[in-house]
C-alpha positions as CSV (number, residue, x, y, z in Angstrom):
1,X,2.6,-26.4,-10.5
2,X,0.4,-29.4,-9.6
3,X,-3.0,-28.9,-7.9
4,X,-1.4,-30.0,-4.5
5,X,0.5,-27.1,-4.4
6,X,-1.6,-24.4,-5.9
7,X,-3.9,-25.1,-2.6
8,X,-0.9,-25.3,-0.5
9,X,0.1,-21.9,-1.9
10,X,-3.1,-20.5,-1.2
11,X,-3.4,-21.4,2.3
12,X,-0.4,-20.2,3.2
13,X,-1.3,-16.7,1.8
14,X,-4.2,-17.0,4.3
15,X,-2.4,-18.0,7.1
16,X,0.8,-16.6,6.5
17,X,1.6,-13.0,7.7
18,X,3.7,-10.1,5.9
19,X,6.8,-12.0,4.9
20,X,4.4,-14.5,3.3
21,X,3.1,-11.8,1.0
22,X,6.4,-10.1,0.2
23,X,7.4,-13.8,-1.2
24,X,4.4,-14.5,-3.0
25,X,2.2,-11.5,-4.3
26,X,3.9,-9.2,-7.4
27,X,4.3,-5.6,-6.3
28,X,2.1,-5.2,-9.1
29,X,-0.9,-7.3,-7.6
30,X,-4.4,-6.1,-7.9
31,X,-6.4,-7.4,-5.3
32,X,-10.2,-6.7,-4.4
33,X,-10.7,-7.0,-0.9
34,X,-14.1,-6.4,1.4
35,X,-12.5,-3.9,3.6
36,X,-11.2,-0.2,2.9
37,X,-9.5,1.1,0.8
38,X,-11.0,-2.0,-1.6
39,X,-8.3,-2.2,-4.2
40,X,-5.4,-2.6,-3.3
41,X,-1.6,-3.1,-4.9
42,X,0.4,-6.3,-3.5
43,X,2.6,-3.4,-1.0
44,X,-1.0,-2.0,0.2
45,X,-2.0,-5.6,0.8
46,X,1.2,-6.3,2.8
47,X,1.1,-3.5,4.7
48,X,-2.6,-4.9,5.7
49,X,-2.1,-8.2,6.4
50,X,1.2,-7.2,8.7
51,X,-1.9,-5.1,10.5
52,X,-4.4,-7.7,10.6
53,X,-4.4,-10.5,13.0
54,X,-4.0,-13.6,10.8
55,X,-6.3,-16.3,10.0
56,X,-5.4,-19.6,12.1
57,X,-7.8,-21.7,10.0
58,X,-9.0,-22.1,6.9
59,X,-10.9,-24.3,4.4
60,X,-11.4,-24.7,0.5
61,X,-14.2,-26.0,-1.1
62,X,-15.8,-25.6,-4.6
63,X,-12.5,-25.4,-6.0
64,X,-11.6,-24.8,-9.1
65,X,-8.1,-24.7,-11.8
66,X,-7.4,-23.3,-15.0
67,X,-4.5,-23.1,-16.7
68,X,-5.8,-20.7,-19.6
69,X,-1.9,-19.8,-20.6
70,X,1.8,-21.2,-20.2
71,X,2.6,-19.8,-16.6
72,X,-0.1,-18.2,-15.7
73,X,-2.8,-20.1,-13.0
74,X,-6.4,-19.1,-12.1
75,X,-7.8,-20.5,-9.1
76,X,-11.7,-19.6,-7.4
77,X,-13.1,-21.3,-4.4
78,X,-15.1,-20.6,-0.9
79,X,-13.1,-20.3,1.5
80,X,-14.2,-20.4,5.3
81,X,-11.3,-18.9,7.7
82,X,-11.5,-18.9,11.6
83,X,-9.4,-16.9,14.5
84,X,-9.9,-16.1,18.0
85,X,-14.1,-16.0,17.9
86,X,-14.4,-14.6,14.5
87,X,-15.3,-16.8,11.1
88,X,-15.2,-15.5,7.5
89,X,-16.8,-17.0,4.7
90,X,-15.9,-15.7,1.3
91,X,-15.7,-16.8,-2.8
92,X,-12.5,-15.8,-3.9
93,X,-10.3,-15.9,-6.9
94,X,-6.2,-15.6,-7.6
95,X,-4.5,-15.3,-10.5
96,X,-0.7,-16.8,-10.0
97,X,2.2,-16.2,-12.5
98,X,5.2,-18.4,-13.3
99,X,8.5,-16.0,-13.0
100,X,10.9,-18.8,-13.4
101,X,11.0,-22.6,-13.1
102,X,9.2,-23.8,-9.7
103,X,8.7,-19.9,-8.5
104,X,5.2,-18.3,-9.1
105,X,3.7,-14.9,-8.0
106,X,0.1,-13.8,-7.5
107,X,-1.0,-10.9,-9.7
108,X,-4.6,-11.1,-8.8
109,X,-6.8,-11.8,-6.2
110,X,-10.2,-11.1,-5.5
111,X,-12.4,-12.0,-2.4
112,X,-16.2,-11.4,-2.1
113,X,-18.0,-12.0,1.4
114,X,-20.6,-14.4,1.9
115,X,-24.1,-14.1,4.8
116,X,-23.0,-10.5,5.5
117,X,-23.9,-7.0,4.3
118,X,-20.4,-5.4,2.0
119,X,-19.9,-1.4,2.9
120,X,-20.8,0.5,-0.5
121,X,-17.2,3.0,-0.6
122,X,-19.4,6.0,-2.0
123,X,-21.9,6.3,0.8
């Protein structure tokens, strides 16, 4: 997958809603996420996003590619995401998977907020 697409991927994970994330994210995901219950599987994180208003903006800088393995991807960037009077502002990472020829999954992803103060679960 060329770099054009990786982003284009991502950014439609972002904006995209639940059918988006059945698509793209394994069952098997294990994502890291600033809001409870803080890990999550990829059918927790679907549920979520289909209970979330989505994103209608968002923008990648600092980005960053690896390709440590044959079909396997690891991306990390800051992202800053917009809707109706809200903003977000994050570093994130993702981790996508090659399952066949031009078709790619993500097993991981991971975001951590940026300019505000992260709920500690055991408090």
């Amino acid at each position: 997958m060329d770099d054009n697409r990786i982003w284009n991927f991502e950014r439609e994970l972002w904006l995209g809603g639940g059918d988006v994330y059945r698509e793209r994210v394994a069952n098997d995901c294990v994502m890291a996420l600033p809001s409870e219950p803080f890990i999550f599987d990829g059918e927790s994180a679907t549920k979520a996003v289909e209970d979330t208003p989505r994103w209608s903006d968002v923008e990648f800088a600092d980005q960053t590619v690896a390709r440590p393995h044959r079909g396997l991807i690891v991306i990390a960037y800051r992202a800053k995401a917009s809707r109706e009077g809200e903003s977000y502002h994050a570093l994130a990472t993702s981790t996508l998977m090659q399952l066949e020829h031009e078709e790619w999954v993500v097993v991981q992803h991971s975001q951590t907020p940026l300019g505000v103060l992260v709920a500690d679960p055991d408090s």
